[in-house]
C-alpha positions in Angstrom: 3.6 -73.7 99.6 0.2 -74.3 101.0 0.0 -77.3 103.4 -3.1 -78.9 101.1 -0.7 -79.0 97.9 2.8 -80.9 99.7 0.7 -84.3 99.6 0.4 -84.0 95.9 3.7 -82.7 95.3 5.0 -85.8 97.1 2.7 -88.0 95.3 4.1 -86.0 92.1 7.6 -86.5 92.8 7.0 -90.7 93.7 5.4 -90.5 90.1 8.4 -89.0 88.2 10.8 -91.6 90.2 8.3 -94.1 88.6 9.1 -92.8 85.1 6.3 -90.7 84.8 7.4 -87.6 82.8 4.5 -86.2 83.0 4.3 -85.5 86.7 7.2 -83.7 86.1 5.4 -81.0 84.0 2.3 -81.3 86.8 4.8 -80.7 89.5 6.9 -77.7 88.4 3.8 -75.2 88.3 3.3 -76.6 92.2 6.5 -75.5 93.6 8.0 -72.6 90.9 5.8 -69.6 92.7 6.8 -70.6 95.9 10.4 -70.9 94.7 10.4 -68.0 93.0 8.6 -66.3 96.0 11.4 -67.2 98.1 14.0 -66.1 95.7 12.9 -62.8 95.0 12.6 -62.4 99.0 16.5 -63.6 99.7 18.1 -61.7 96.6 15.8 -58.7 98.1 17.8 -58.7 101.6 21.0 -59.4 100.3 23.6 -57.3 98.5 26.0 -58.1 96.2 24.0 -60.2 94.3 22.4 -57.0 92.0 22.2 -58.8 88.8 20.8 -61.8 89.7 17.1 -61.8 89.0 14.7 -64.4 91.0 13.7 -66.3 87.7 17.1 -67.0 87.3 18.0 -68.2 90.6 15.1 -70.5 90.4 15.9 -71.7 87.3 19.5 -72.8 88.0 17.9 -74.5 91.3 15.5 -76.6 89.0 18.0 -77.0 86.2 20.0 -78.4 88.8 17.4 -80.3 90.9 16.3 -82.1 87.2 19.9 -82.9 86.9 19.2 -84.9 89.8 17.9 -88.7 89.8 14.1 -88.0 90.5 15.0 -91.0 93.5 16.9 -88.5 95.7 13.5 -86.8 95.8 11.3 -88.1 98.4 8.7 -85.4 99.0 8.6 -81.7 99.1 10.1 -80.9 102.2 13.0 -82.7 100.8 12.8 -81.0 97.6 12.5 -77.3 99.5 16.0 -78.7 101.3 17.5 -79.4 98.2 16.7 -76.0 96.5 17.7 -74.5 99.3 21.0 -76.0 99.3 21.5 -75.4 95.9 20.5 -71.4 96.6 23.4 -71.6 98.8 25.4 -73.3 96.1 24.8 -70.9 93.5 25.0 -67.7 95.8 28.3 -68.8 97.2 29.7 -69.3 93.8 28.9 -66.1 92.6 30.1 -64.5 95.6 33.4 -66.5 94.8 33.5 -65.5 91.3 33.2 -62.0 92.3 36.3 -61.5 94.8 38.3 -63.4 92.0 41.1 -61.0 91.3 39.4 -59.8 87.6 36.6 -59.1 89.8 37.9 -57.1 92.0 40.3 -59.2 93.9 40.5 -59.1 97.8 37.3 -56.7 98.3 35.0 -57.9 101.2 31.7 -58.5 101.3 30.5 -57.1 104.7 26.4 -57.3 103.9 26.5 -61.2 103.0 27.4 -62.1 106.9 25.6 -59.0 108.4 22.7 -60.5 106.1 23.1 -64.1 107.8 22.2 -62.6 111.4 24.9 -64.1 113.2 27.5 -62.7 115.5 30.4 -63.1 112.4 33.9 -60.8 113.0 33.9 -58.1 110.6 37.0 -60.0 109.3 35.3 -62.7 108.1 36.1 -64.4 105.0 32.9 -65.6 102.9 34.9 -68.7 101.7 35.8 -69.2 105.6 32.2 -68.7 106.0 31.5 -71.5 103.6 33.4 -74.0 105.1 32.5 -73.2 108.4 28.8 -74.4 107.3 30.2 -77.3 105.6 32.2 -78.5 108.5 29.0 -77.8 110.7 26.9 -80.3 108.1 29.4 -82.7 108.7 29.0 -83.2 112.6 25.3 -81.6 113.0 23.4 -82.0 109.7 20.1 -80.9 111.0 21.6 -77.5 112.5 23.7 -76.6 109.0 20.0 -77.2 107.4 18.5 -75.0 109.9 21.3 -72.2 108.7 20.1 -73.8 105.2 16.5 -73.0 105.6 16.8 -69.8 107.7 19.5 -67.9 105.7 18.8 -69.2 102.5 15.1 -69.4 102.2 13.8 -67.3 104.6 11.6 -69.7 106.7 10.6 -68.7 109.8 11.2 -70.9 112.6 7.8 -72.7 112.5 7.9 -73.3 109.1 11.9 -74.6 109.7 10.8 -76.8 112.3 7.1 -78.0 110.1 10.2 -79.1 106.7 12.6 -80.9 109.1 9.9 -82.4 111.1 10.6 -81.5 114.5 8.9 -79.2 116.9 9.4 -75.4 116.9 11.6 -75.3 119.9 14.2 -77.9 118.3 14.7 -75.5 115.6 15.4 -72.5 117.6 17.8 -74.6 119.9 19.5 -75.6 117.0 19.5 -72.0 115.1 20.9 -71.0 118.4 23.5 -73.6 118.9 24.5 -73.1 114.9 25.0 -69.5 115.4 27.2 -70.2 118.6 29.0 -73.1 116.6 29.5 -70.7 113.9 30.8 -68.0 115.4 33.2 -70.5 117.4 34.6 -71.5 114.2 35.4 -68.3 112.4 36.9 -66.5 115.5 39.2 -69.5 115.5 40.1 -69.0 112.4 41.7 -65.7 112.7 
């Protein structure tokens, strides 16, 4: 999203927590290109995810995100955080669904963690992985969003640091020390 347009976005999102359904309808056209920009870009670099088109990603993300009260949305680099989570969310899940045993059981998914460009064993279990990033959120919030933002989205590490509002340098110490972390946890866990 261009820089000049996240002030009205915010503006829009303080207008629908107002009641104002019709920022709503102004706001969506703001932020579904770039959404849909950034889907098509993660489902593009990741396998195992084949039949999920970008439209549909996106639209779980905002049928989810209008699920939401419109007060958990303060402005848009909260609202990029939250759609990123929920790509996580929804990618996770399908990954889940898919190693269920009438999917094909106890089959790995190697490309998911090779995908995530950190140091992961080839052992690795994805729902391992999942926790891992969960347990990670729980003691270092702003490095499982940098994972978040990274993995998920795509950002690159200016634009990381520009939606969690710290300097460039912050977010590459914390990508670093979340990939360490990470890779801590799962070796521990064989």
């Amino acid at each position: 999203m261009e820089r000049s347009a996240e002030p009205e976005v915010t503006h829009l999102l303080q207008r629908w927590h107002s009641g104002d359904a019709g920022a709503l309808e102004r706001l969506l056209p703001l932020v579904y290109a770039d959404l849909r920009r950034v889907a098509a870009a993660q489902l593009r670099h990741k396998d195992g995810h084949t039949t999920l088109q970008p439209t549909a990603l996106v639209h779980d993300v905002l049928l989810r995100l209008l699920e939401r009260p419109a007060a958990e949305l303060k402005d848009s680099h909260h609202l990029f955080n939250a759609a990123a989570r929920m790509m996580r969310q929804i990618l996770i899940s399908r990954l889940r669904a898919s190693a269920s045993a009438k999917h094909g059981g106890d089959w790995r998914r190697d490309d998911f963690c090779h995908a995530l460009e950190l140091p992961i064993p080839d052992a690795t279990d994805l729902e391992e992985l999942d926790h891992a990033l969960a347990e990670l959120e729980s003691v270092q919030p702003r490095m499982a969003q940098v994972v978040q933002l990274r993995y998920f989205i795509g950002l690159e590490m200016g634009e990381i640091a520009d939606a969690l509002g710290v300097t460039r340098r912050t977010a590459q110490r914390d990508w670093a020390a979340a990939q360490a972390w990470l890779r801590s946890r799962l070796a521990g866990s064989h």
